[in-house]
Each structure stands twice: as C-alpha cells, then as structure tokens.
C-alpha positions in Angstrom: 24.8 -29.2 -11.5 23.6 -30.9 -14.9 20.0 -30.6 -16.0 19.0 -34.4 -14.4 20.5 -33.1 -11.1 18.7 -29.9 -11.5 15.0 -31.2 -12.3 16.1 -34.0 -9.6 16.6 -32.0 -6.6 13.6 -29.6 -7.7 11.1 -32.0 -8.4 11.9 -34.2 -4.6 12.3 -30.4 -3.5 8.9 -29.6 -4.5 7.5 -32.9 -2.7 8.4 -32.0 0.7 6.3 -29.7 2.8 6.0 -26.8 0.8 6.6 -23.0 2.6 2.6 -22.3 2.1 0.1 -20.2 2.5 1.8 -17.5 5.2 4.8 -17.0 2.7 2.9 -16.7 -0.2 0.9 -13.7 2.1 4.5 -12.0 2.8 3.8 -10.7 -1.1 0.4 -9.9 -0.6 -1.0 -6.4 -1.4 -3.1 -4.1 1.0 -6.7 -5.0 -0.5 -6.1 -8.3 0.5 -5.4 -7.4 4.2 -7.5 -4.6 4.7 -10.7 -6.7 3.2 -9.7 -9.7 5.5 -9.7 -11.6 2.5 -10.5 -15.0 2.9 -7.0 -17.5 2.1 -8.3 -20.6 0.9 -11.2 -21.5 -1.4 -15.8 -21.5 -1.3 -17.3 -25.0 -2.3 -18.5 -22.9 -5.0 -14.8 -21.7 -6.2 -13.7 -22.8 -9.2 -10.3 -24.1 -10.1 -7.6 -23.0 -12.3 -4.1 -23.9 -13.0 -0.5 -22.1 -14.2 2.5 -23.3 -15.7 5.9 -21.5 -13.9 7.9 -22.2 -17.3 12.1 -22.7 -16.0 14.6 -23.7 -18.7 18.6 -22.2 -19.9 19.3 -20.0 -21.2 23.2 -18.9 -21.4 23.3 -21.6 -18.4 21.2 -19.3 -16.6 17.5 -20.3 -15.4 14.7 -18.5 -17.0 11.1 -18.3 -16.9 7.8 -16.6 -18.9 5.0 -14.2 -18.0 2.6 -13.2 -19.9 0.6 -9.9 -20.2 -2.9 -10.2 -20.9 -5.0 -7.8 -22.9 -7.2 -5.3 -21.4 -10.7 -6.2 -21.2 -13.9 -5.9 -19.1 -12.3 -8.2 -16.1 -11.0 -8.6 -12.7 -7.5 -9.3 -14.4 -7.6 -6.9 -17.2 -4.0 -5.9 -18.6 -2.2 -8.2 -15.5 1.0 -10.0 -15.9 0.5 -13.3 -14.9 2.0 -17.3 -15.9 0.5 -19.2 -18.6 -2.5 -20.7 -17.7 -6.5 -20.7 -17.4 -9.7 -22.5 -15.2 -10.2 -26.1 -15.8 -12.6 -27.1 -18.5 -14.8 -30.4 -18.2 -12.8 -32.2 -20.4 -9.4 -31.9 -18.8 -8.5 -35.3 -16.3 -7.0 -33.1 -14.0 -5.2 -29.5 -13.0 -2.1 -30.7 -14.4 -3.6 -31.4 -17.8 -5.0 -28.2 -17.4 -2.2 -26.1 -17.1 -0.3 -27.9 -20.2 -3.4 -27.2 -22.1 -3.7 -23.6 -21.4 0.1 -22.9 -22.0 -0.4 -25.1 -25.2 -3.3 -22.7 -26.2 -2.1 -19.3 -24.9 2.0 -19.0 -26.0 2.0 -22.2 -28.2 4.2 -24.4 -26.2 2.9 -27.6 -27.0 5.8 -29.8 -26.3 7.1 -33.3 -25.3 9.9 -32.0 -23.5 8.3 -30.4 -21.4 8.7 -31.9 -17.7 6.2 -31.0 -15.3 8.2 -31.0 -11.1 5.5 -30.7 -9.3 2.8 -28.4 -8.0 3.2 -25.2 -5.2 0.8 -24.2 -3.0 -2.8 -23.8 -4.2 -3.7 -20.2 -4.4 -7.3 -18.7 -3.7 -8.1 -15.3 -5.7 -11.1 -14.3 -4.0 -11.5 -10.9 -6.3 -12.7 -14.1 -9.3 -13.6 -16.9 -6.6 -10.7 -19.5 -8.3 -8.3 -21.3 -6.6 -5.0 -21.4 -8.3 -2.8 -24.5 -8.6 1.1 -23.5 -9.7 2.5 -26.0 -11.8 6.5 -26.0 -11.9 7.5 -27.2 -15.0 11.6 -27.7 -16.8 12.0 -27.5 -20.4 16.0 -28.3 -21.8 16.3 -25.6 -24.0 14.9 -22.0 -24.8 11.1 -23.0 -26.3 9.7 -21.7 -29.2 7.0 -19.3 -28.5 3.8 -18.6 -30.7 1.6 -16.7 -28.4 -2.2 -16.6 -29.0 -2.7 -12.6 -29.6 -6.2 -13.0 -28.3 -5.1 -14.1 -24.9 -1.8 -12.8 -24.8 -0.3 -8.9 -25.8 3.3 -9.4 -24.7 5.6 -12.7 -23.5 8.2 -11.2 -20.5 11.7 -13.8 -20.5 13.1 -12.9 -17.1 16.2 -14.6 -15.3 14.8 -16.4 -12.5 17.5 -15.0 -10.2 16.8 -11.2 -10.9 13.9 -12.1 -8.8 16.5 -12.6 -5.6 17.5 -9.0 -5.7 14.9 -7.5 -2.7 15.8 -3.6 -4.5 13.0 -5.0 -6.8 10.4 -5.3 -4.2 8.6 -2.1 -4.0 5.7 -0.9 -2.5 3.4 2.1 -3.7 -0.5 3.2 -3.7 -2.1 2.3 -7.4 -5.4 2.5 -8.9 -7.0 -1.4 -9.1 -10.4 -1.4 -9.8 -11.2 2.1 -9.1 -9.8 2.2 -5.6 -6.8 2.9 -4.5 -4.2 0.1 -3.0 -1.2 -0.3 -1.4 0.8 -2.4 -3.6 3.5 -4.7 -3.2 5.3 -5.9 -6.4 8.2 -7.2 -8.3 9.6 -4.6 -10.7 11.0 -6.1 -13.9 12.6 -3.7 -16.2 9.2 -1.6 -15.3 6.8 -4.3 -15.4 4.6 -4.6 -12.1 4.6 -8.0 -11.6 1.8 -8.3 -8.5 -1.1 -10.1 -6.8 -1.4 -13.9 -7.3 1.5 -13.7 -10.0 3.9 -12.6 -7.0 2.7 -14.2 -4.3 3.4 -17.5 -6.7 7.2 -16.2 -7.4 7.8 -15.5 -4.2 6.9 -18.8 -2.7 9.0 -20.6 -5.2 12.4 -18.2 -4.3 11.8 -19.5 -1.1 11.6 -22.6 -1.5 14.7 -22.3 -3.7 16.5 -21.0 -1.4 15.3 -23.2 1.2 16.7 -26.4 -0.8 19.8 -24.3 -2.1 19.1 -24.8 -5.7 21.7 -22.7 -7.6 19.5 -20.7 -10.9 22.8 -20.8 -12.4 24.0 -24.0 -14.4 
C-alpha cells in the first residue's frame, strides 16, 4: 500500500463510526472506575486537542510522544501526544492541535495532513475534554522540541503497540494515592491514562479496517 492509499483508507476509515467511548475504557486505570468517573464532559469543561503524529520510517509507521516536565500539576512528568487546551484565538480544535504541536516539538509544517479526529476524551482529574487528531506526515519530521513544555520526544513503531506482552498492569503512586494501573510499556516508558486510552482506540480501529503499519 503506497502513502495515497494509506492516508486514503485511514482518513474514510476514521469517518465511519468510530469504536468509542467503551473501547477507549478497556485501557482505563482503577481511579477511574473505582471513583465512577464521569465519561464525557461538564458545560463548564474546557476543551483541548492532540496530534497522534504517523509517518515512515524504514517503511514502517511511526508516531511521537512526548514527556512533559515535572511541575505542580495533575499531569506532572506524563507521557502524552503533542498538544494543549484551545486558546480564544484558534477557529477551531483542529487549528488547535497544529498550533500546540507547532509550539511544543517544532513541527510547523505544510506537509502535514490531518485524517480526521477519534473519539473526544473527557479527563475529569483537569475537567478538559480531549479531541485526538490523526495526522500523516511523508517523511521522518524534523523535531525542535520546546524544552519548557517538553523533557524528552519517544519515536515508537506504531505496531510495537499490537504486542498485548506490553499491556501490564500494577499498583503506582499518582497523586499520592495508590492506583491500579493499566499501561503500555515502551522500552520502560509507562505510557497510561488518556495517552493510552487514545492508542488503544486507534489499534482498534486499525485493526478493525485492516490497515497494515507496515508499507
């Protein structure tokens, strides 16, 4: 499958009914069950977009997290996508999320193809729902992260996400309290909470669709 087939197939893929909510929840750690946490957004939640960054490399599809730095926050020292809450001046959540990954690893570029959008995401812990942009670039993008808003960039092969030996589960500190966590391990990184629930409902839908990650 050639790039225009690829980003073809995704993009009508990604306009069909999506797999949701209840899938994304299959990824979902303990604190949100236990605390019957609400799944969609207050009329006083704010909104927020990512980018889910795919492009080649060695004719295998890759994507970008981020880490951000540790701070006094609900998201201190997470991995995550790039991206951040909508500002005023932005038209919409997709301008958003180009802006944000423009600011945050310096992708700022034309050839950047947005697919289409997953299922919104509410994160009740910071009262923002979540909009997950997919998004195909051609070619391995230059990266110039914003060290302010960004410690570490993590390249992972999309696929290495298939491999369920990386789903684990195990009690963690968050917050002060204790959680049942369920997470992607990537090369040691726990990649968890809205960041997972967002990669998981994308495999699916991958799979769903059978898109091959390899090119």
């Amino acid at each position: 499958m050639n790039q225009e087939q690829f980003t073809g197939k995704l993009k009508a893929s990604l306009a069909k009914p999506l797999p949701g909510t209840d899938i994304q929840w299959e990824m979902a750690s303990s604190d949100r069950m236990m605390k019957n946490f609400p799944r969609h957004k207050r009329n006083d939640s704010k909104l927020a977009a990512i980018i889910i960054l795919l492009y080649p490399v060695n004719d295998k599809l890759h994507t970008i997290f981020i880490q951000r730095p540790v701070y006094e926050g609900v998201h201190s020292g997470q991995i995550s996508f790039p991206g951040g809450k909508m500002e005023r001046s932005d038209r919409n959540l997709e301008k958003t999320a180009l802006r944000e990954t423009c600011e945050e690893i310096g992708l700022c570029d034309e050839k950047l193809n947005i697919l289409g959008v997953l299922t919104p995401l509410y994160i009740p812990v910071s009262n923002i729902e979540v909009s997950p942009f997919v998004a195909y670039h051609p070619e391995r993008p230059s990266i110039n992260h914003n060290s302010n808003e960004v410690v570490n960039i993590i390249e992972a092969p999309l696929k290495y996400f298939m491999n369920e030996d990386i789903v684990k589960e195990e009690y963690m500190t968050v917050r002060k309290e204790q959680i049942n966590m369920k997470y992607y391990d990537y090369q040691g990184y726990v990649i968890w909470g809205a960041t997972a629930m967002i990669i998981h409902e994308l495999l699916v839908l991958l799979e769903r669709e059978g898109i091959d990650l390899e090119k």
